[in-house]
C-alpha positions in Angstrom: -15.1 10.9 -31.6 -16.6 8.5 -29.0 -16.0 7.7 -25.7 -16.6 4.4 -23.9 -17.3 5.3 -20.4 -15.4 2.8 -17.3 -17.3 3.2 -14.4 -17.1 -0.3 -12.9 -14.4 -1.6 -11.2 -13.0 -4.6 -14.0 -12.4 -1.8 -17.2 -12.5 -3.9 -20.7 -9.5 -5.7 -22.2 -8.7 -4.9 -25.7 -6.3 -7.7 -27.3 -4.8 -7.6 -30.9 -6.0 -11.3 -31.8 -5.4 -13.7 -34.3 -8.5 -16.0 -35.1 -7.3 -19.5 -35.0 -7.8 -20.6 -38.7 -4.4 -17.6 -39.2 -2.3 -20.2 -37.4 -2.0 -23.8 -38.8 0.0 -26.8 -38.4 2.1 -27.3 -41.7 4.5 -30.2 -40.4 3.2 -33.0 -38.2 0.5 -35.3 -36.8 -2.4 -32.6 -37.2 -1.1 -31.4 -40.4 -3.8 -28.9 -41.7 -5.9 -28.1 -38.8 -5.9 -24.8 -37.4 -4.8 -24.1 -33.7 -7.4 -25.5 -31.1 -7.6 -25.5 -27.3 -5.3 -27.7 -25.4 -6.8 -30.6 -25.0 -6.4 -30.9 -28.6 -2.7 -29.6 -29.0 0.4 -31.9 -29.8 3.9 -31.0 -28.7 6.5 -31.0 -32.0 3.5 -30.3 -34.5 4.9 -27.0 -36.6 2.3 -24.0 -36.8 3.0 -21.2 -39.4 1.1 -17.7 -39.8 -0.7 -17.1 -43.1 0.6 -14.7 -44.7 -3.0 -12.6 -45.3 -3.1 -13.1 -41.4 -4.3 -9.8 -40.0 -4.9 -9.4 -35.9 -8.4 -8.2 -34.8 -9.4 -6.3 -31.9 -10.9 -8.7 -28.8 -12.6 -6.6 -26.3 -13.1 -8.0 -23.0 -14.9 -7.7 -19.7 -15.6 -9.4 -16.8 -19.3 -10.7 -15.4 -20.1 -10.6 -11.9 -18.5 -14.3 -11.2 -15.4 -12.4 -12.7 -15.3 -14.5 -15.4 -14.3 -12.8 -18.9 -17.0 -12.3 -21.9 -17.2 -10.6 -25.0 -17.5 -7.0 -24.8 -20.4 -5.4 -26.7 -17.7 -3.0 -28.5 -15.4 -6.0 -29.7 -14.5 -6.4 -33.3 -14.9 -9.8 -33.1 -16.7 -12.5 -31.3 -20.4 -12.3 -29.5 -20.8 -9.6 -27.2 -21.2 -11.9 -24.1 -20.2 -14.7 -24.9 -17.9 -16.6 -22.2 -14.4 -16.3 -23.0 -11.6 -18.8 -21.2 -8.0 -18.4 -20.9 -7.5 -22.0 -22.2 -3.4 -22.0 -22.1 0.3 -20.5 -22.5 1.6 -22.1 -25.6 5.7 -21.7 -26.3 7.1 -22.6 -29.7 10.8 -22.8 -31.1 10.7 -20.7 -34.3 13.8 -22.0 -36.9 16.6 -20.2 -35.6 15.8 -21.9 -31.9 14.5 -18.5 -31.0 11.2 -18.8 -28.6 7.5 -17.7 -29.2 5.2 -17.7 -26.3 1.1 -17.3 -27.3 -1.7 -16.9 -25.1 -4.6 -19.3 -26.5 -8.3 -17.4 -25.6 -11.3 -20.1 -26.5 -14.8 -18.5 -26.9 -17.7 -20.8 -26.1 -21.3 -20.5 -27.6 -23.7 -19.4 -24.8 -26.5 -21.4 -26.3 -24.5 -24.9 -26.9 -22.1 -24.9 -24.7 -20.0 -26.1 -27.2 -16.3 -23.8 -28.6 -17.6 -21.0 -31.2 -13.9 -19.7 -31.5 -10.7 -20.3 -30.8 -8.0 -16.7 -30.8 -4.2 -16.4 -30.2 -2.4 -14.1 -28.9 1.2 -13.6 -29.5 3.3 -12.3 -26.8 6.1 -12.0 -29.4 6.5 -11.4 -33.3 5.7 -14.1 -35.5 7.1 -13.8 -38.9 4.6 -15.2 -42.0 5.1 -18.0 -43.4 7.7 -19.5 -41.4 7.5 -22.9 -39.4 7.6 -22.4 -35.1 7.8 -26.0 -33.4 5.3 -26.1 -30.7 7.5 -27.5 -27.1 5.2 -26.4 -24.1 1.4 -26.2 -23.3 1.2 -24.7 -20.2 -2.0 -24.4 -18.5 -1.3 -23.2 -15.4 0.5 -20.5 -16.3 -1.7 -18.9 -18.5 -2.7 -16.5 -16.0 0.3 -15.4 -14.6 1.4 -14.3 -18.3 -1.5 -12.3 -19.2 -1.3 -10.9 -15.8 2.5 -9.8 -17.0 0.9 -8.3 -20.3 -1.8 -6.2 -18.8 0.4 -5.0 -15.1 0.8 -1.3 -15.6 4.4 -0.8 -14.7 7.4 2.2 -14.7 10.8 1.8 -15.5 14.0 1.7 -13.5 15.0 5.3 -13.3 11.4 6.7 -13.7 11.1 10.1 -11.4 8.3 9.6 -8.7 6.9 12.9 -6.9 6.7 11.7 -3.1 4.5 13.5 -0.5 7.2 16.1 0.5 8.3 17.0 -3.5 11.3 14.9 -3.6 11.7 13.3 -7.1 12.4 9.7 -5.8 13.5 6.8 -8.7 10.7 4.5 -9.0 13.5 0.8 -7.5 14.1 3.1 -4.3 10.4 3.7 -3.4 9.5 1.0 -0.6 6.2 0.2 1.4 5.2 2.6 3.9 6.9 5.6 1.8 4.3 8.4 1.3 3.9 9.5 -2.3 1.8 12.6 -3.4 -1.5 11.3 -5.0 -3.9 13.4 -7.5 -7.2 13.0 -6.2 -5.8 11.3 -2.1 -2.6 13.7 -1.2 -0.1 12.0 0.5 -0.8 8.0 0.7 1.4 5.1 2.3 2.4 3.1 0.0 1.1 -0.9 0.3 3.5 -3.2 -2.0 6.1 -2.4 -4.5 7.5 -5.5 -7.3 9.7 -5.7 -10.1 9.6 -7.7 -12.8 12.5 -8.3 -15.5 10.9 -9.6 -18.9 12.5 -10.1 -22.4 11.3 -6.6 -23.9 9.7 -8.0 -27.0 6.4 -8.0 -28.1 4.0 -7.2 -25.5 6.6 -6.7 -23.0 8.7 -3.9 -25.1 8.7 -0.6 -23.3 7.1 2.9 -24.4 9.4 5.3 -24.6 8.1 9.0 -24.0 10.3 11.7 -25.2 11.0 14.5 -22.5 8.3 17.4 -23.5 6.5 15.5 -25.6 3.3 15.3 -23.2 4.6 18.0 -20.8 6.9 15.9 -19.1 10.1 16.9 -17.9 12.0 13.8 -18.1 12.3 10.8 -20.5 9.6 8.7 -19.5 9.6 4.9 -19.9 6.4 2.8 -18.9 4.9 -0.6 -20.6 2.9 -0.4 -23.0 -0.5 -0.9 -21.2 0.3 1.9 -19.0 -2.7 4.6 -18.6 -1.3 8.4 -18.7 -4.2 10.6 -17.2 -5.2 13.7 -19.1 -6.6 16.7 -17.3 -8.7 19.1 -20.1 -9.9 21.9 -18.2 -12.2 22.8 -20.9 -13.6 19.6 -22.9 -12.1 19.9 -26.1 -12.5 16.4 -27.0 -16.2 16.3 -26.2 -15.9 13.4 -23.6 -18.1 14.4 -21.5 -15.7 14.4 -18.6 -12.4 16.6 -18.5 -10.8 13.4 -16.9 -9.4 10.8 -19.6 -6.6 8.0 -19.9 -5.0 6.8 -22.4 -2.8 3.8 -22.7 1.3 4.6 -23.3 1.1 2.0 -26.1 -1.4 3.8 -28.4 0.4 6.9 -29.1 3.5 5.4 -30.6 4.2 7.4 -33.6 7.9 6.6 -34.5 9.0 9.8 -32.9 8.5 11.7 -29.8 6.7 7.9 -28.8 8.7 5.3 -29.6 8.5 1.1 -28.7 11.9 0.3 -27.8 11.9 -3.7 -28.3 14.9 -5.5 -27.3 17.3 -7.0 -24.3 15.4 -7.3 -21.1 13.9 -4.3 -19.1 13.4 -4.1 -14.9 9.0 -3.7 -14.8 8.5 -2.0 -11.1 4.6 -2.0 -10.0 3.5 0.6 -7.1 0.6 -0.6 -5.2 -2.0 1.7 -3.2 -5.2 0.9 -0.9 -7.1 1.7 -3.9 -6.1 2.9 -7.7 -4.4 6.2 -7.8 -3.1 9.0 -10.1 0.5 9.6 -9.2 3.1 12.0 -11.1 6.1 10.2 -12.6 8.4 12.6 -14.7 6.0 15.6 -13.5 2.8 13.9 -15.5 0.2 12.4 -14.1 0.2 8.3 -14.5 -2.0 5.6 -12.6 -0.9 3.6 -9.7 -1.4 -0.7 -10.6 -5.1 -1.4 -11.3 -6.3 -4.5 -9.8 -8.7 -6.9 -11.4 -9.3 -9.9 -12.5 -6.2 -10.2 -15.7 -3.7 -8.2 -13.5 -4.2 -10.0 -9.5 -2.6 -13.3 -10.3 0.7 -10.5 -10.7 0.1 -9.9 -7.0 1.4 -12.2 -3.9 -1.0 -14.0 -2.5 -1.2 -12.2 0.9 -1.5 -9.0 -1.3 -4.3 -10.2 -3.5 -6.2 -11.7 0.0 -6.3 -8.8 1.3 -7.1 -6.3 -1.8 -10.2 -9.1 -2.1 -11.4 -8.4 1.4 -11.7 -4.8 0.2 -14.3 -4.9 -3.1 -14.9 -1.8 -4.8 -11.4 0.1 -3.7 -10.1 -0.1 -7.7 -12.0 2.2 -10.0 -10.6 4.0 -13.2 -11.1 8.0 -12.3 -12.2 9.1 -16.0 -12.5 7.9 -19.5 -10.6 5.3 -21.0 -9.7 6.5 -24.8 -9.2 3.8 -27.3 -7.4 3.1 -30.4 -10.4 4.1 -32.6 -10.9 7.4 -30.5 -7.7 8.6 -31.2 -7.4 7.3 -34.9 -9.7 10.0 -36.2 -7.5 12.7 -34.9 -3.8 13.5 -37.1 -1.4 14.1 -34.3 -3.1 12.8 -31.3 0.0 13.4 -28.7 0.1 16.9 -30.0 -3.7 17.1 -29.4 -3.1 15.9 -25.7 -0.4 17.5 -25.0 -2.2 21.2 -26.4 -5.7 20.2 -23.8 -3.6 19.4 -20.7 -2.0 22.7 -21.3 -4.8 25.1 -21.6 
């Protein structure tokens, strides 16, 4: 098994993306071209998935000008190669149902020039079938991948505060003291909700009470880091501290993705990144960086600036290939926390 070590403070994106050549226009003006950056785009032209489409992995990181590049353990693309969040697209699929996509255009270092478009779909796309393109949005391109990536609990969702009271997540408010792995009891900074159409990216992870030790049902989105304590290193890591995003131990069970109607996102917002307990198991406080600030107020995000350095991920980040060579990885974390 290996383990990617996040030590600086902007940990790598990983995005299920779809090259752009997967995604054509089958009805319009461009008829035959493959999905480009904006400046190329044409509102009412109908794209269609082929149906051999299959997503690949985009890893991501940021530079020192906090700009994104290709990650040197990306399926796909250059490793360092500039990446730019060129747009929010929104398309009308045939039963006037709505598709939003998040258009990523890779640029060749030595050129200049675009070495590859992606897409990524914030929503099912069925094969085959013909979604009307209506917005091009460039603006608010960041704001949406910021909603993607926020780590975020659930109305209802148990917090342990500073004095042991189990506390719902919608009643915690600034200035409330909440107990903290590695800080003990810390003031709260900023607390948000968000209510997003649970589809796609945005449908919650539903954690089955026991199923990772955790005493309650426990609902978080699907980018949401769960930190593992192994007090011997039975994974080989190399640290007994490890995360693990919610959305990668889905296995149709005790894990489920629970698409469907809207769900309340509430964020929880420290001086710096923290482990807190929600449900009696250890989960991180929001991570700021570069894909998640734009999620922030202003005043919030000013001020988190002035501070460099304060956000930094406490262990190893498992990924989806770390935890596909094992046969029951929830069972496997939930056996290491335990010993």
């Amino acid at each position: 098994m290996s383990f990617h070590p996040i030590e600086a403070d902007l940990p790598i994106r990983q995005l299920s993306v779809f090259r752009a050549e997967a995604f054509c226009v089958v009805h319009g003006v461009n008829e035959g071209d493959a999905l480009a950056d904006a400046a190329d785009l044409l509102h009412e032209d109908v794209y269609a998935f082929d149906e051999a489409a299959r997503p690949l992995r985009l890893g991501l990181c940021t530079d020192t000008a906090q700009e994104f590049r290709i990650a040197a353990d990306s399926a796909t693309g250059q490793p360092g190669a500039p990446v730019h969040l060129d747009s929010l697209l929104t398309f009308m699929g045939p039963a006037g149902e709505t598709r939003e996509a998040l258009v990523f255009v890779e640029v060749d270092p030595a050129s200049g020039t675009i070495a590859q478009v992606y897409v990524l779909p914030l929503a099912p796309f069925a094969p085959r079938t013909g979604y009307t393109l209506v917005t091009i949005e460039r603006e608010g391109a960041r704001a949406r991948l910021a909603a993607t990536a926020t780590v975020a609990f659930t109305r209802g969702t148990h917090i342990t505060m500073a004095d042991g009271q189990q506390v719902p997540i919608e009643s915690i408010r600034p200035g409330d003291k909440v107990l903290t792995r590695d800080s003990g009891p810390q003031p709260v900074r900023w607390t948000g909700v968000q209510t997003l159409r649970a589809t796609g990216a945005f449908a919650p992870i539903t954690i089955a009470p026991g199923t990772l030790n955790n005493t309650g049902r426990l609902v978080v989105s699907p980018n949401h880091r769960l930190f593992i304590y192994q007090r011997v290193d039975a994974l080989g890591a190399g640290r007994k501290e490890i995360l693990v995003k919610a959305g990668l131990l889905v296995n149709g069970s005790s894990v489920t993705q629970d698409p469907g109607g809207f769900v309340d996102y509430f964020q929880i917002l420290f001086d710096k990144h923290e482990i807190i307990y929600a449900e009696g198991i250890a989960a991180e406080s929001l991570f700021v960086d570069t894909t998640t600030r734009p999620a922030l107020p202003v005043e919030v995000a000013q001020r988190l600036a002035d501070a460099p350095g304060t956000h930094r991920l406490p262990g190893h980040e498992l990924g989806e290939a770390d935890l596909a060579c094992r046969e029951n990885p929830v069972d496997v974390l939930k056996r290491i926390s335990a010993l």
